[in-house]
C-alpha positions as CSV (number, residue, x, y, z in Angstrom):
1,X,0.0,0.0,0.0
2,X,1.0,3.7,-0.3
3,X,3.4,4.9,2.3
4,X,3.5,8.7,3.4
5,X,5.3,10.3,1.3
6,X,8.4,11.5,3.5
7,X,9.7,15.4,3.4
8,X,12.8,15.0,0.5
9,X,11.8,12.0,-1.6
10,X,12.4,12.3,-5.6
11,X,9.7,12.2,-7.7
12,X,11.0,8.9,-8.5
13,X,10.3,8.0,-5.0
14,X,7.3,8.7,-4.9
15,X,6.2,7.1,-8.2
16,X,7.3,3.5,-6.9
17,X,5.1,3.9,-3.9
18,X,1.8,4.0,-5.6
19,X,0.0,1.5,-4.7
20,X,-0.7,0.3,-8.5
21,X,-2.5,-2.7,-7.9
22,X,-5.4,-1.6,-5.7
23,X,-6.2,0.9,-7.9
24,X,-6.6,-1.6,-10.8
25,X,-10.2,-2.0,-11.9
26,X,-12.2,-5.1,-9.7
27,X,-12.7,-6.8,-12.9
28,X,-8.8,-7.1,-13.5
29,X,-8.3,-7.8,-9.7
30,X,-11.2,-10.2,-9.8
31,X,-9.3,-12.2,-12.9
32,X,-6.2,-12.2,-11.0
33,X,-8.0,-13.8,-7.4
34,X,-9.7,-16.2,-9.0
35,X,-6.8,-17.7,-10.7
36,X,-5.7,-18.3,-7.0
37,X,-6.7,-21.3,-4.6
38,X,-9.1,-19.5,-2.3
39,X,-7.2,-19.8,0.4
40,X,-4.5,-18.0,-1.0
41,X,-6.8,-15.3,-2.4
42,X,-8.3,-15.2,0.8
43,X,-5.2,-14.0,2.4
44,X,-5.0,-10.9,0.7
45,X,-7.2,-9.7,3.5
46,X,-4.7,-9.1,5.8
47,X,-2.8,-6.4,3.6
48,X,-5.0,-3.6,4.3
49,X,-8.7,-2.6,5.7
50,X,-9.6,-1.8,1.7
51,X,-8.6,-5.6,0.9
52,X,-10.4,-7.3,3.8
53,X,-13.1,-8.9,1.7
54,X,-12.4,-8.4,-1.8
55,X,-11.9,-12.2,-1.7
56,X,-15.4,-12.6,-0.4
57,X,-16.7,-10.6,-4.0
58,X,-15.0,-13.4,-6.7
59,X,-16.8,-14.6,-9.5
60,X,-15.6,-17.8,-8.8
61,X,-15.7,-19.9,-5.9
62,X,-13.7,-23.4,-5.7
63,X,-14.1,-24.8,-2.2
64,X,-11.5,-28.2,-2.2
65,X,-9.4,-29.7,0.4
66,X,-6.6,-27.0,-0.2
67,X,-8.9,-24.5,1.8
68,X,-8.9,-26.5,5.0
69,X,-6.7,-26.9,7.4
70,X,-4.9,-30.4,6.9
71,X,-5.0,-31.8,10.7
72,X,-9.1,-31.5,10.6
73,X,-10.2,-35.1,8.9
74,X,-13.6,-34.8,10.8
75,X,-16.2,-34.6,8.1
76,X,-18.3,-32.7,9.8
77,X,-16.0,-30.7,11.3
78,X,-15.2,-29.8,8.0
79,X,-18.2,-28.9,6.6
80,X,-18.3,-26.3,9.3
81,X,-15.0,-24.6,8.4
82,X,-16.7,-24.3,4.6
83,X,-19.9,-23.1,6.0
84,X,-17.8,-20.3,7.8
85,X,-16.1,-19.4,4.2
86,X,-20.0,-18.8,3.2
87,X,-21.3,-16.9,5.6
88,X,-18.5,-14.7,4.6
89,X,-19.8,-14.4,1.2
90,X,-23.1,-14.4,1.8
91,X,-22.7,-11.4,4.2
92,X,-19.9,-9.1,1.9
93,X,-20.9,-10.4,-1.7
94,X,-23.0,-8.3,-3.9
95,X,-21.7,-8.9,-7.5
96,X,-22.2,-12.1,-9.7
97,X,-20.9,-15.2,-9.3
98,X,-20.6,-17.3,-12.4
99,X,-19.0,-20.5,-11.1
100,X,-19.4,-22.9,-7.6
101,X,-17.6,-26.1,-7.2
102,X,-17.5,-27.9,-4.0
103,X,-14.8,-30.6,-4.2
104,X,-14.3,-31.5,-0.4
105,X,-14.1,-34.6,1.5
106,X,-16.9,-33.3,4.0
107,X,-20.4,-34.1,5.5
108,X,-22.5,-31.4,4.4
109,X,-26.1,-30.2,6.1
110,X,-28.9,-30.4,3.4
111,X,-30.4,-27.5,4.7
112,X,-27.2,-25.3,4.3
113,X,-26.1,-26.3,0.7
114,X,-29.7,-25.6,0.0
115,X,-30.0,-22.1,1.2
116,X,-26.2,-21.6,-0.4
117,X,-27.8,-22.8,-4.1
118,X,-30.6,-20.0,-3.4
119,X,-28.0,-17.7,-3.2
120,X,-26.0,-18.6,-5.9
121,X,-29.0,-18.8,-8.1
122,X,-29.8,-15.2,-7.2
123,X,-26.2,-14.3,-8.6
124,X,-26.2,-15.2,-12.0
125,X,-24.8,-18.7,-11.5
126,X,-23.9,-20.4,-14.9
127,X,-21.6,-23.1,-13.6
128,X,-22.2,-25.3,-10.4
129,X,-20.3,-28.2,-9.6
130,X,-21.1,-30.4,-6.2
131,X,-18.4,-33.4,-6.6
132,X,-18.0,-36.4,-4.8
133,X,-19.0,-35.6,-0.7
134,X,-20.1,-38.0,1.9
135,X,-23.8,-38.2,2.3
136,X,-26.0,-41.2,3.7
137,X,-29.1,-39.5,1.8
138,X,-28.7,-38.0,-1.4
139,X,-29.1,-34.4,-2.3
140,X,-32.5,-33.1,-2.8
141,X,-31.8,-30.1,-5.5
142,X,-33.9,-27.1,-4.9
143,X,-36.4,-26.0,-7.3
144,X,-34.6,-22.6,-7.8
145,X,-31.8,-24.5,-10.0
146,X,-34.2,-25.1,-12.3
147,X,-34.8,-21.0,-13.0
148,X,-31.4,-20.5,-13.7
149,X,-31.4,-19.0,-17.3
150,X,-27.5,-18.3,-17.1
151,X,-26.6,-22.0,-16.3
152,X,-23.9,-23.3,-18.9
153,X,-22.2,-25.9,-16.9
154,X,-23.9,-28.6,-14.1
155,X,-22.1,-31.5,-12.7
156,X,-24.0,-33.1,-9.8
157,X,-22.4,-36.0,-7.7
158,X,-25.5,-38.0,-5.1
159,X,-28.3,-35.7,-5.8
160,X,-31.8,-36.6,-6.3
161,X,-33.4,-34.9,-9.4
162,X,-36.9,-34.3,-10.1
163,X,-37.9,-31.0,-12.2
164,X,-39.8,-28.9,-10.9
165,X,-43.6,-28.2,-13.0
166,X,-42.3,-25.2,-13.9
167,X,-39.0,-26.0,-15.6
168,X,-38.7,-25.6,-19.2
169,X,-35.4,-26.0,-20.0
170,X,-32.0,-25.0,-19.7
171,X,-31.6,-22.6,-22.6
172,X,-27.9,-21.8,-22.0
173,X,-26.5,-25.3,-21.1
174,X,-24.0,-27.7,-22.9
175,X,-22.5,-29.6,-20.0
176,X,-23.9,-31.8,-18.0
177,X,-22.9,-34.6,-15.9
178,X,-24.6,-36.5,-13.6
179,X,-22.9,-39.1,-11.2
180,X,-24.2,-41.8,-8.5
181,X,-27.6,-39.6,-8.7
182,X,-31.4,-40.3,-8.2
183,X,-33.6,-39.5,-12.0
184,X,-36.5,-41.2,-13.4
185,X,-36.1,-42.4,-17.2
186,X,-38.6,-40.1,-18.1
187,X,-37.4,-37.0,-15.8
188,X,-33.9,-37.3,-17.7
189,X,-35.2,-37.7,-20.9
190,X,-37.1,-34.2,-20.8
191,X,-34.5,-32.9,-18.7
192,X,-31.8,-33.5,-22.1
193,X,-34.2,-32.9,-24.6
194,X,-34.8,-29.2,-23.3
195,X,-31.1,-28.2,-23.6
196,X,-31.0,-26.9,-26.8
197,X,-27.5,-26.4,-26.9
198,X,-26.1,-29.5,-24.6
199,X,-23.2,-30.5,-26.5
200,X,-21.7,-33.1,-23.7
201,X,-23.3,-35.2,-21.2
202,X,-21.9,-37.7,-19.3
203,X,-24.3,-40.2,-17.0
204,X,-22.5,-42.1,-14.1
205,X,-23.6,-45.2,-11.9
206,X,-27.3,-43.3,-11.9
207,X,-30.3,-45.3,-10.8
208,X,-34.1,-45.3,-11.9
209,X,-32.3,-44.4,-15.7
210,X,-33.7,-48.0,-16.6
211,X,-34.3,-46.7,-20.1
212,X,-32.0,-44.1,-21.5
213,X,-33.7,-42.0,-24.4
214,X,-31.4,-39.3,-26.0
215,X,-32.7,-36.9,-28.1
216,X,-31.1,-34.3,-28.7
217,X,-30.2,-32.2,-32.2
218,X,-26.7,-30.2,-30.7
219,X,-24.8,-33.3,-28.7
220,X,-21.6,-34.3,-29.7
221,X,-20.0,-36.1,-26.8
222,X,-21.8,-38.7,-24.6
223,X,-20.3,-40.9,-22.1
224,X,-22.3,-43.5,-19.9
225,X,-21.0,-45.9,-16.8
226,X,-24.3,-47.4,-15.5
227,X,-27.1,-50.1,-15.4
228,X,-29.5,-49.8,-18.0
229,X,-32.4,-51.4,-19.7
230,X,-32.5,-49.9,-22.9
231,X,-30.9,-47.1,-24.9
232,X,-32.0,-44.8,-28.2
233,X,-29.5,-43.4,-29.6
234,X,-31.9,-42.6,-32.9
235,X,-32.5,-38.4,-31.9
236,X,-28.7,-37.3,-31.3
237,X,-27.5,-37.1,-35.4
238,X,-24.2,-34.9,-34.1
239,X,-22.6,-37.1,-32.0
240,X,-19.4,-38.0,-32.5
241,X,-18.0,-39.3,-29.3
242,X,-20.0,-42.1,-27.6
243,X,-18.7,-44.1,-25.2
244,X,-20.6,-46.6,-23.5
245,X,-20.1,-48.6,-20.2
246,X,-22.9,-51.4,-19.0
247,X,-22.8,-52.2,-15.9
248,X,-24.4,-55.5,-16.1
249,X,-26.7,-57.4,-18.8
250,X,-30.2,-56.6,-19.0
251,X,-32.4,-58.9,-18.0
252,X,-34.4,-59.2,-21.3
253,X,-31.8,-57.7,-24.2
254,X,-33.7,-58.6,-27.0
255,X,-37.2,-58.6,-26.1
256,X,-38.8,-59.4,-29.4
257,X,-37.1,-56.3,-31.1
258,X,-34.5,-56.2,-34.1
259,X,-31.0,-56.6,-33.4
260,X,-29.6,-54.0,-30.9
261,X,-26.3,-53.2,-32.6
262,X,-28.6,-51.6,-35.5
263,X,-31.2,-50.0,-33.8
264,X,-28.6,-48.5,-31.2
265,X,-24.9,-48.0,-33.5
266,X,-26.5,-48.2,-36.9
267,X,-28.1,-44.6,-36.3
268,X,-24.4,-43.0,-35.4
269,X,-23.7,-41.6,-38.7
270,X,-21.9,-38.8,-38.3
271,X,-19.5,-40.7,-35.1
272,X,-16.2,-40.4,-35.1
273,X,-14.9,-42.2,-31.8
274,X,-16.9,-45.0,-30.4
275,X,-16.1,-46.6,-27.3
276,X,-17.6,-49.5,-25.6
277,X,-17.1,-51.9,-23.1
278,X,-17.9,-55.0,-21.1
279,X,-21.6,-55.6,-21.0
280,X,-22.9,-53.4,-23.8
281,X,-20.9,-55.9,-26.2
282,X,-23.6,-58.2,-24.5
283,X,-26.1,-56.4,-25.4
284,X,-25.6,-55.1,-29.1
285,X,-25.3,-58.9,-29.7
286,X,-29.0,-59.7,-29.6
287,X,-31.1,-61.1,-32.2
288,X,-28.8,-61.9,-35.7
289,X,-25.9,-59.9,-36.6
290,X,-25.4,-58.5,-39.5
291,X,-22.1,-58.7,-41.5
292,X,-21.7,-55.0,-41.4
293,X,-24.5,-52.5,-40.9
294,X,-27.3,-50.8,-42.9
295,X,-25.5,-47.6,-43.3
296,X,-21.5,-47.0,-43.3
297,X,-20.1,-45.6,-40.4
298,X,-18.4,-43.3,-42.9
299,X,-16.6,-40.9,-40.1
300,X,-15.8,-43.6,-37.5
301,X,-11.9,-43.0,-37.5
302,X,-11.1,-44.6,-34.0
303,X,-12.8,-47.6,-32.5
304,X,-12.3,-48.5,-28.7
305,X,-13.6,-52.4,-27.9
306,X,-12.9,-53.0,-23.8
307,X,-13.1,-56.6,-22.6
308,X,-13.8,-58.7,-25.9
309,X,-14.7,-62.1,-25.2
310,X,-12.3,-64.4,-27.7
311,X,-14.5,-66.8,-26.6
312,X,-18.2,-65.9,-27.4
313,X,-18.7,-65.8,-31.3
314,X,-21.3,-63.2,-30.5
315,X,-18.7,-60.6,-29.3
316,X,-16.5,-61.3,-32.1
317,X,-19.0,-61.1,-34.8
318,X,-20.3,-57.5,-33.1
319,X,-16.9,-56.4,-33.5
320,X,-16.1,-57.6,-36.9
321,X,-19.7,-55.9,-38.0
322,X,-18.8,-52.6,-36.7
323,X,-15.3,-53.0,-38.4
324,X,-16.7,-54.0,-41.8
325,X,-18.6,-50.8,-41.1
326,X,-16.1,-48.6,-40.8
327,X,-14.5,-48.2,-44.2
328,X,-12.5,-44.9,-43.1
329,X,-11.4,-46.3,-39.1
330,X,-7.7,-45.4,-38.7
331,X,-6.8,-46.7,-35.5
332,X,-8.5,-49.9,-33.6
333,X,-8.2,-50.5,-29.5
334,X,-9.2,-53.8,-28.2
335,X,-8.9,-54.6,-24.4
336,X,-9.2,-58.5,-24.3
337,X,-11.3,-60.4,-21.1
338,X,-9.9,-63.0,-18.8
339,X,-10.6,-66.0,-21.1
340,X,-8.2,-69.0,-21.7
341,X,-10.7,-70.5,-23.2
342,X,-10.5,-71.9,-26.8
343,X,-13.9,-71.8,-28.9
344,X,-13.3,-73.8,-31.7
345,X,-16.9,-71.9,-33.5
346,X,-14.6,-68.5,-33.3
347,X,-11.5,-70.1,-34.5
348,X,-13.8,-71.2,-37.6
349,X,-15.6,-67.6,-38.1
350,X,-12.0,-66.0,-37.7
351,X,-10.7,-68.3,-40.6
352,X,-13.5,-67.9,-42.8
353,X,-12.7,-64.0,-42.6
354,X,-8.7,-64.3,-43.4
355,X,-10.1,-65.9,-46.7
356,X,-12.2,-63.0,-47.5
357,X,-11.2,-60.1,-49.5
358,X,-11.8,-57.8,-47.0
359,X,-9.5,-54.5,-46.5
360,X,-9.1,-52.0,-43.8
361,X,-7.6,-49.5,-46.3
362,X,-7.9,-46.8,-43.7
363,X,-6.2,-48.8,-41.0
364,X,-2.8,-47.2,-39.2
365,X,-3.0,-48.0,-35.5
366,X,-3.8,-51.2,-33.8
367,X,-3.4,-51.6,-30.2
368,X,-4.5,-55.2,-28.6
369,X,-3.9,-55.9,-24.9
370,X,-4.3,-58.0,-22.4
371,X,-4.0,-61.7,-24.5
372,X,-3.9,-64.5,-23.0
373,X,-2.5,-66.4,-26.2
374,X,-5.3,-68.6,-27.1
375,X,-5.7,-69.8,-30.9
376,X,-8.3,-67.2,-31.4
377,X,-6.6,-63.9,-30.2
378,X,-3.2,-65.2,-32.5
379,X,-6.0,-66.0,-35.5
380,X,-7.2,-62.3,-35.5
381,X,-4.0,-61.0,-34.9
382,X,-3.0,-62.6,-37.9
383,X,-6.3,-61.0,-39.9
384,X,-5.5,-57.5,-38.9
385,X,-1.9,-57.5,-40.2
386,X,-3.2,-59.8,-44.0
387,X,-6.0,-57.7,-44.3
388,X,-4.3,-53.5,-43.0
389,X,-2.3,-52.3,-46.2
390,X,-2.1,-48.8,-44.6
391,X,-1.2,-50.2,-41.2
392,X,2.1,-48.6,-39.6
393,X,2.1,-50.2,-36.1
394,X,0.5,-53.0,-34.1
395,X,1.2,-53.3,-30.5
396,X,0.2,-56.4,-28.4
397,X,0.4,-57.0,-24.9
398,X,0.4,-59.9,-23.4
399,X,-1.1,-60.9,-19.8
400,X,1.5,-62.6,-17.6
401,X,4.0,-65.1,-19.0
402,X,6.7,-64.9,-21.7
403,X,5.4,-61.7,-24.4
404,X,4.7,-63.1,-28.1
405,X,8.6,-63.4,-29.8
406,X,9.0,-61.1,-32.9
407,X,9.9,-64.3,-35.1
408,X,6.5,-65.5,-34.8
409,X,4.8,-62.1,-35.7
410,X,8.0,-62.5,-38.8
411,X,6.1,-65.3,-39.9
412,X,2.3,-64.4,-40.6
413,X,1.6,-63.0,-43.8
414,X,1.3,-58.8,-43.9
415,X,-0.8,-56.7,-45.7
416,X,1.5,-53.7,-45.0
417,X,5.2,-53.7,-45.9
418,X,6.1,-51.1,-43.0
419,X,4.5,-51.9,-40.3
420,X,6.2,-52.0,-37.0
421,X,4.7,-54.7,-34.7
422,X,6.1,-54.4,-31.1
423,X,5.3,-57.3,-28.4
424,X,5.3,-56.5,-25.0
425,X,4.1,-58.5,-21.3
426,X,2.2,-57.1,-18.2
């Protein structure tokens, strides 16, 4: 701060004791603080009585462990120190606040992260994110969130979510992610279709989401991790990053309908990276599978299969349809399941495809781990490198054991005269 200018300073002198930076515009200052852990920012109140509680005025507020004290391990305890950060606010703030996020190991009060959302909805809020905090009930979300015009950003972790009657959309959101929450099929249907301009939404270990409809004309990038029924895909035409956890097998995956790997992938037309994994192999597999599908995956330039079964024909013929559908796909990743099983009806499907005249012309990348070195993996190992002209390299890792010697991968037949292969072992 300025210090009294003393009888026979230079002008020089006195220049370098302005006090520049308190003088700067709050908006600059504001920029600055907020770039700051909170804690930090919140120290600047000891320099003088005009920077007391500046910090409690940010636009930003990111409440994580950093801003308590690292000898109190008591959640509730805990809570209580952020409740006093709050109060703070709440008493000195009387600008906007764009952005909340509470990521700290705590036990908060319902009632008290309630009244702090009304708040926070009465300032212009566009981004609130409550990340993972110790709760024995879940969240009950206020009804105010839901007349939030400004929102752009919401990330909810053990909340329970029912709209209010009132709702009709979020006008300004494109994220939103919502993790080991409470939502009704048809609650989180509505809830995505009236977000015009959602362009990512992720959907984590959520239950009562027994049937997931997305529809949606602006999403590009979906990710889901949870139990499900069913899933339509057939209302989102922008996406182009899906990837898709099941978290076990439903009960009925067919039920009476056409095969799920049309109905679901064949819709995908403009996707570019498709991920999926474990159980929603499973489930794509019902009812016959088609050699490839309907329409081309034309755009499809990286495909992610986790925990193929070498084992079950109907895992590999699911893959091999989406590859036959992908006639621009550039780089292939498939994670392999704990099977040392050897099914001699693969072996024969995988044989009958190396005969074929069948090119991945596209094909530059191939990354296969976790083998366990049964007849099947080596047989499609041997497809990919025949049938890849453009591949450049192939890695393969091995679970446990002795990795696959180079002279064997000398001896198989490639498509591609400079491709590296490069064998390795967990």
């Amino acid at each position: 701060m300025r210090k009294t200018d003393q009888p026979g300073m230079t002008e020089m002198e006195k220049h370098t004791n302005i006090d520049r930076i308190s003088n700067l515009p709050w908006d600059v200052l504001d920029t600055i603080l907020v770039h700051m852990p909170l804690k930090e920012a919140a120290r600047t109140s000891i320099l003088s009585s005009k920077w007391r509680y500046k910090w409690t005025s940010l636009s930003r507020f990111i409440i994580d462990d950093k801003c308590l004290p690292s000898c109190l391990s008591d959640k509730v305890l805990r809570w209580k120190e952020i409740m006093k950060i709050m109060h703070q606010v709440q008493s000195n703030h009387s600008g906007s606040i764009e952005k909340f996020k509470l990521a700290a190991y705590c036990h908060p009060i319902h009632s008290d992260l309630d009244q702090w959302i009304q708040f926070l909805t009465e300032r212009g809020l566009k981004e609130l994110v409550l990340q993972e905090f110790d709760s024995v009930m879940r969240f009950k979300l206020p009804a105010c969130l839901f007349s939030c015009p400004q929102l752009s950003c919401l990330e909810l972790y053990g909340c329970v979510i029912n709209l209010s009657p009132s709702f009709r959309g979020f006008n300004s959101l494109s994220s939103l992610h919502l993790a080991n929450s409470s939502i009704r099929s048809d609650t989180l249907e509505f809830l995505i279709a009236n977000c015009p301009v959602l362009e990512r939404l992720t959907l984590l270990n959520n239950e009562r989401s027994a049937v997931l409809k997305i529809n949606n004309l602006n999403l590009k990038y979906l990710k889901i991790d949870s139990k499900f029924e069913d899933i339509c895909l057939q209302n989102a035409p922008l996406l182009s990053s899906v990837d898709i956890r099941l978290k076990m097998i439903p009960r009925h995956p067919d039920q009476g309908r056409a095969c799920n790997l049309v109905r679901v992938i064949g819709c995908l037309y403009g996707i570019k990276k498709l991920t999926l994994s474990t159980h929603f192999l499973e489930f794509l597999a019902s009812n016959d599978i088609p050699e490839r599908l309907p329409a081309m995956l034309d755009h499809l330039l990286a495909l992610d299969l986790r925990e193929v079964r070498f084992d079950n024909l109907k895992d590999v013929r699911v893959s091999f349809s989406m590859l036959n559908s992908a006639p621009n796909l550039e780089e292939l990743i498939i994670s392999v399941s704990n099977s040392s099983e050897v099914s001699n009806t693969v072996l024969d499907f995988l044989r009958a495809h190396c005969l074929l005249e069948t090119y991945f012309i596209k094909l530059k990348v191939v990354k296969i781990r976790g083998i366990w070195g049964t007849r099947t993996e080596w047989e499609f190992i041997k497809f990919i490198l025949a049938h890849s002209p453009a591949l450049e390299a192939m890695t393969v890792v091995k679970y446990g054991g002795e990795r696959i010697p180079d002279s064997l991968f000398m001896q198989v037949e490639r498509a591609s005269d400079h491709v590296k292969v490069t064998s390795l072992t967990l």
